[in-house]
MARTOR-230579 format. One record per residue (C-alpha): residue in one letter; x, y, z. Coordinates in steps of 0.2 Angstrom, whole numbers, plus 5000, padded with zeros to 4 digits. Layout:
residues N
AXYZ
...
END
This chain:
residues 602
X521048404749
X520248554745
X518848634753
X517348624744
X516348774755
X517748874746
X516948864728
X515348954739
X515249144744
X515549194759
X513349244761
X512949064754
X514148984768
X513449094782
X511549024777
X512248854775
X513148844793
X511448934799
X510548804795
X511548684802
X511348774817
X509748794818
X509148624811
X509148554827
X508548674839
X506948644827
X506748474828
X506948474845
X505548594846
X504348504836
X504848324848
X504948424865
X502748494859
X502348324856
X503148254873
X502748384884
X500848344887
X501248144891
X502848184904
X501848324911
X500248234915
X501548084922
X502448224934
X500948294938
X500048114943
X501548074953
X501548204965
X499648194966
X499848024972
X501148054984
X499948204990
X498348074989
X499247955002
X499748095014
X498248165014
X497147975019
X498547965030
X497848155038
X495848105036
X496247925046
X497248025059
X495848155064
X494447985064
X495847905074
X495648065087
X493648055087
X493847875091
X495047905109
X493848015111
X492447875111
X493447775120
X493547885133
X491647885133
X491447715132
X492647675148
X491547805156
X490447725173
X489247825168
X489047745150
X489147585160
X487847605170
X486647605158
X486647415157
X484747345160
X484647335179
X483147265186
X483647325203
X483747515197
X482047605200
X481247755187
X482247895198
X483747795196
X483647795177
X483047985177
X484848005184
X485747905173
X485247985159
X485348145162
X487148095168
X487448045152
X486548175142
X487748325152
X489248165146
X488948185130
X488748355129
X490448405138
X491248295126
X490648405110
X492148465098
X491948635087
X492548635068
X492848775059
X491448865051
X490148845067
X490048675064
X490248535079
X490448375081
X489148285092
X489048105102
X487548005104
X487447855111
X485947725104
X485547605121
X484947425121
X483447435128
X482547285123
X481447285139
X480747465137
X481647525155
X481547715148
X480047755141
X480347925147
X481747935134
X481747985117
X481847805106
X482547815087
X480947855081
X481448005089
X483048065081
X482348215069
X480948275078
X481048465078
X482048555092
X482648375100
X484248415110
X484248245120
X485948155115
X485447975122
X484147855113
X483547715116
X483147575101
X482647375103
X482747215090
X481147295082
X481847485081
X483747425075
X484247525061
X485347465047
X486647575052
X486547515067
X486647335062
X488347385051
X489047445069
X488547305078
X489347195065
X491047285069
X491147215085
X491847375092
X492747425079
X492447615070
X491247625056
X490747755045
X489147755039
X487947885032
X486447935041
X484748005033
X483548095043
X484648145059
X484348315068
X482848415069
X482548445051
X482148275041
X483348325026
X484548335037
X486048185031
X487748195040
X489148055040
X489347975056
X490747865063
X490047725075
X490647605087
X489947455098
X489747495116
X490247345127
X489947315144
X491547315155
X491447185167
X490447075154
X491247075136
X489546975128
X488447105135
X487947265123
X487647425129
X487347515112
X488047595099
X489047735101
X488947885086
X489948045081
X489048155071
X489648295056
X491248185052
X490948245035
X491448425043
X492748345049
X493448285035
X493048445025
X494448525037
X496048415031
X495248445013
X495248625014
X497148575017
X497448534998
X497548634983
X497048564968
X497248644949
X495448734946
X494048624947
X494748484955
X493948394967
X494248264982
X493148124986
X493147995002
X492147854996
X491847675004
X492247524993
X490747514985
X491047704979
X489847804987
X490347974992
X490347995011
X491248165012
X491748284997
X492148454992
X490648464982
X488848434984
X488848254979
X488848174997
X487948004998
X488147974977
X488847834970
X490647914961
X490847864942
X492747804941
X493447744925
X493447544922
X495247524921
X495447584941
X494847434949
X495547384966
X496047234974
X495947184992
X497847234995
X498147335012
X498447485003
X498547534985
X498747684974
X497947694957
X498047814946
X497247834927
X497147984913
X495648004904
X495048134890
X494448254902
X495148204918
X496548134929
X496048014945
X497148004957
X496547844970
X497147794989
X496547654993
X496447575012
X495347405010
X495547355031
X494547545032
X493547505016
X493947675011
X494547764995
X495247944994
X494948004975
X495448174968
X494948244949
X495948334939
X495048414926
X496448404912
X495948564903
X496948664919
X498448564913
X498448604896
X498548794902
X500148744909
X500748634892
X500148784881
X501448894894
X502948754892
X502548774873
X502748954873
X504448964884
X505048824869
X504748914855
X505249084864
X506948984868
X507148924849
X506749084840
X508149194853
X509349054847
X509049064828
X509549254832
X510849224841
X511549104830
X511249254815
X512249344826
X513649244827
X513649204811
X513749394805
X515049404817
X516349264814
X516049264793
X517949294794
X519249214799
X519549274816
X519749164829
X521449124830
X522049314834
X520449314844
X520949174854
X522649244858
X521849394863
X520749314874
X522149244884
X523049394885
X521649434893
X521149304905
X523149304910
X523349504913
X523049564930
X522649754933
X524149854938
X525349734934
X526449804919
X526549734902
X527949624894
X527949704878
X526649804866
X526349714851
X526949814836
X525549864823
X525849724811
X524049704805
X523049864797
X521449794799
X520049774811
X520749654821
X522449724820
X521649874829
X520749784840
X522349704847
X523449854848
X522149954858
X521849824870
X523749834876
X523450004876
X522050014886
X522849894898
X524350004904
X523050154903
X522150054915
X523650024927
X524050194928
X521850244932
X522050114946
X523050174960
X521850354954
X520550244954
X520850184973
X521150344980
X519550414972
X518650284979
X519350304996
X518950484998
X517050434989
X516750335006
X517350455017
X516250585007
X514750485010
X515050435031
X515250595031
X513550635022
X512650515032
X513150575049
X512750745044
X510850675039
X510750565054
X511050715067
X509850825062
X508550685063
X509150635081
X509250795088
X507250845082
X506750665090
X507650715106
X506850885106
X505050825101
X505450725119
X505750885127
X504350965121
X503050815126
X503950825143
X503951005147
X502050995139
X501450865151
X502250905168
X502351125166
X504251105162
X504950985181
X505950885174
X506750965159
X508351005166
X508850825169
X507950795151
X509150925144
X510650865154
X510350685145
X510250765128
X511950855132
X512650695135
X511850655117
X512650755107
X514250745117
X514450575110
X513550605093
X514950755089
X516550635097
X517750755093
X517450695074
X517750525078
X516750405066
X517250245076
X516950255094
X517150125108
X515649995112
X515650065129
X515250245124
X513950185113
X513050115125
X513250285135
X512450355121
X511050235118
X510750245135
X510550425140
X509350415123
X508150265133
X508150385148
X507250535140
X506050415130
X505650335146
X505450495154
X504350545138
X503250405139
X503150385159
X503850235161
X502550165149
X503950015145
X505649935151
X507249895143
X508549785150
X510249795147
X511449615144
X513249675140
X514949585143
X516149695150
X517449625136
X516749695123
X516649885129
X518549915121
X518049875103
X517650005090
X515850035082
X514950165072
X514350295079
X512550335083
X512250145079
X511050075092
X509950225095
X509050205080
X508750025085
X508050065102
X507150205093
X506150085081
X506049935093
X504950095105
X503950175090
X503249995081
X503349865097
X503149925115
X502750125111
X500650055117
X500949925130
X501049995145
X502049935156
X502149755147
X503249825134
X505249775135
X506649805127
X508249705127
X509849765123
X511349635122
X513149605117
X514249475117
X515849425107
X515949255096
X517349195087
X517949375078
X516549465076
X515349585088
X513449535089
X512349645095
X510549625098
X509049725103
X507349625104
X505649675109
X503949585113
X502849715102
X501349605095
X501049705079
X501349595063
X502849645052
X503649585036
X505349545041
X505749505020
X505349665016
X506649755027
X507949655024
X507649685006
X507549875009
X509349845019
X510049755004
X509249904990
X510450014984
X509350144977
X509450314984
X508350335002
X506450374998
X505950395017
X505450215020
X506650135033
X507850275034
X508650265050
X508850065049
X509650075030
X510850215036
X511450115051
X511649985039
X512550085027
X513750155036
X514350005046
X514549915026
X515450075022
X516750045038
X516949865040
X516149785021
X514649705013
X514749555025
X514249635041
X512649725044
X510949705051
X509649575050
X507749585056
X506949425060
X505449375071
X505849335091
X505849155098
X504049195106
X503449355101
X503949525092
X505349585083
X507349545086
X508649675072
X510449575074
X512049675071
X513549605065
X515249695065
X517049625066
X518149675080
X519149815079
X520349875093
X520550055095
X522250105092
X523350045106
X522149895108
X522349735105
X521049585103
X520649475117
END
């Protein structure tokens, strides 16, 4: 049958496959705006509710705390003293209640922000034993600091009543009126105080003030899109702690969130300007509700909107591309070409060169490709022995820069030594930095053995010491059975050198360096920790080990360590900073083991 495109130019074909092409990236478009804002609002939903439930699981844990606390209080035999006594006379009251005042006090807890939570206890005093004491009449008189109060039938308060109810259990109430300014309202978690020896018999009422503050803390823990906000609200949905300024307030929920008396419950509902997102716990009588204002969201849709039409409009290019491209006929040779390619393997010679059987573009295209692959075999072996002599170039370009900065340190030593003591000590200061260079030249060795390294390294700790006056100690964890193997020169003194200047440089004599080795499996690992206190961003220095830009200043002893040992051994071994187990800074080098000639591995 005959191809009816054929009866079409070759322009009118390429707009008629571009549109078939781009067709459905445009309808896809057009479904993907229109679904976007539903499966986004449903993500979003799902993870504020698994967020909402972690969250009243946090809040109910910090109450649980308060309430071992008040345990605690309660089981006191101070608190149970304070059952009516007929027997006890005024001084003997006088006693126990300032007993119980110090109690109460010692048991205060500080928040964040200078706020504390406070313990007052309410005791039964039906027969008026204390009227020394303050009573609850007395709760928000100016400049009260008494924690104990006395209340009878005629003085009960509501809350009260709602804790005795509980029958020990905790209850949190809001309380108007408390503390020495009468606005004052604070959310308080109470509990029933029973006598010990006598179950029946009530003590009072225990209470833990500023649990609002308390609350506010594990709040301050969630991050909300802008201008959400997080309620805790009791079942009849009045607001006992919040992020804003709404405490006490009965909170406005949408009709369709109505809860049940199941355990616990999530709920969630989406409205025209907001997203509610509710725990539920009904054995607490307690609701943990966050608002989402929707608006925040649609910032985010218009976003996923943009990144789609971006995404369609580079494929309608890409796909005018393509079609400019491939408006001939070319696949076929193209393919064979690709395979010659996919199956051709640098350096290995060619079966035949096609002959120039084709005069056009493609037939070009083909015959310089086989070309350029035998030009290319004979470039590699060039290749590989310019690359080999570009390595040794650049060790050797990098041990010419690191001793000119060594030997300047080690004299800056000398200088601050003669400076300080009128030149005693130099000459075994001077010996050491013989000793130095000795090892840094090594006869123009570029590999030396672990053992003279450490020679090195630590004839450089003993001038520093001296330098400093023993202001810091380093201690030295080596295995004799890795002294034979072979390492970089000049590798650990920049180490020691760092761990000095940024860890221990100011401690005194608390500063310490350790230096270890030890073999595992086939490689070297080499560590040198200190316990220097100043914060450091271990990221940005393995980023400025793994940058290959030329050096700016910034790290340059720690990247040329790096480099060079890369350089020797490969991009798998190096150095790695990290923070130490308890405090300060650990570097961790990794290098493979390599024998000096005539050694063999253990």
């Amino acid at each position: 049958m005959k191809n009816p495109l054929t009866k079409m130019n070759v322009r009118q074909q390429l707009i008629l496959l571009f549109l078939i092409l781009v067709s459905p990236v445009f309808l896809l478009n057009m479904y993907a705006n229109s679904k976007a804002e539903q499966i986004l609002k449903e993500h979003v939903t799902n993870a504020y509710e698994e967020l909402n439930k972690q969250n009243h699981f946090l809040i109910n844990r910090d109450i649980d705390t308060i309430s071992r606390i008040m345990t605690t209080i309660i089981q006191n035999p101070v608190t149970q003293s304070m059952v009516s006594d007929k027997k006890d006379v005024e001084f003997d009251r006088v006693v126990k209640y300032r007993e119980l005042n110090t109690l109460l006090g010692n048991n205060s807890m500080g928040l964040y922000g200078g706020e504390s939570i406070y313990y007052f206890l309410f005791v039964y005093d039906p027969n008026n034993s204390y009227p020394f004491a303050p009573s609850i009449p007395d709760i928000d008189r100016p400049n009260n600091t008494a924690k104990v109060f006395f209340y009878s039938d005629e003085t009960k308060t509501p809350w009260i009543e709602d804790a005795l109810n509980a029958r020990g259990k905790g209850v949190l109430a809001l309380i108007d009126n408390f503390g020495p300014k009468g606005d004052q309202q604070t959310l308080a978690y109470l509990r029933t105080v029973n006598s010990v020896t006598n179950g029946k018999s009530i003590v009072g009422v225990l209470v833990a003030t500023k649990m609002d503050k308390k609350i506010e803390e594990s709040f301050s823990t969630v991050s909300l899109p802008e201008g959400g906000e997080l309620y805790l609200t009791d079942w009849s949905d009045r607001v006992l702690a919040t992020t804003t300024e709404d405490m006490g307030k009965v909170l406005k929920l949408p009709h369709g969130l109505i809860t049940n008396e199941a355990m616990e419950e999530t709920l969630s509902a989406v409205s025209k300007d907001y997203i509610y997102v509710i725990h539920t716990k009904y054995s607490l009588k307690q609701k943990l509700v966050y608002t989402i204002p929707t608006k925040s969201l649609l910032q985010q849709i218009s976003a996923l909107k943009q990144v789609i039409q971006t995404i369609s409009i580079v494929y309608s290019l890409f796909a005018i591309v393509v079609m400019m491209y491939f408006w001939r006929s070319l696949m076929n040779p193209l393919r064979k070409l690709a395979m010659f390619a996919r199956s051709h393997e640098p350096g290995k010679p060619l079966a035949r060169v096609p002959s120039k059987e084709r005069n056009d573009e493609v037939g070009v295209l083909i015959y310089s490709v086989h070309n350029m692959a035998n030009r290319i075999n004979d470039m590699i072996h060039e290749q590989y022995t310019m690359e080999i002599k570009q390595k040794e170039s650049q060790l050797q370009l990098l041990y010419q820069q690191i001793n000119p900065h060594l030997l300047y340190n080690t004299l800056e030593s000398i200088y601050w030594k003669s400076s300080l003591e009128g030149n005693m000590g130099s000459a075994e200061m001077i010996k050491e930095l013989s000793k130095l260079m000795r090892i840094s030249l090594s006869r123009g060795r570029e590999l030396i053995s672990i053992e003279e390294e450490l020679e090195h390294a630590m004839a450089y700790t003993s001038l520093q010491q001296k330098r400093y006056e023993y202001g810091f100690s380093i201690r030295w964890d080596i295995g004799d059975d890795v002294m034979p193997y072979m390492i970089p020169k000049i590798t650990l003194q920049p180490l020691i050198e760092n761990a000095i200047i940024h860890g221990v440089i100011n401690m005194g004599e608390d500063g310490e360096i350790i230096v270890s080795v030890r073999s595992e499996e086939e490689n070297i690992i080499i560590a040198v920790e200190d316990n220097g206190y100043k914060e450091t961003d271990y990221e940005a220095i393995n980023r400025l080990l793994e940058n290959e830009a030329p050096d700016t200043g910034t790290g340059y002893g720690i990247k040329n360590v790096n480099r060079r040992i890369q350089l020797h051994f490969g991009n798998g071994y190096g150095l790695h900073y990290e923070a130490r187990v308890t405090e300060g800074t650990k570097v961790t080098v990794v290098i493979p083991k390599r024998a000096s000639a005539g050694q063999t591995d253990q």
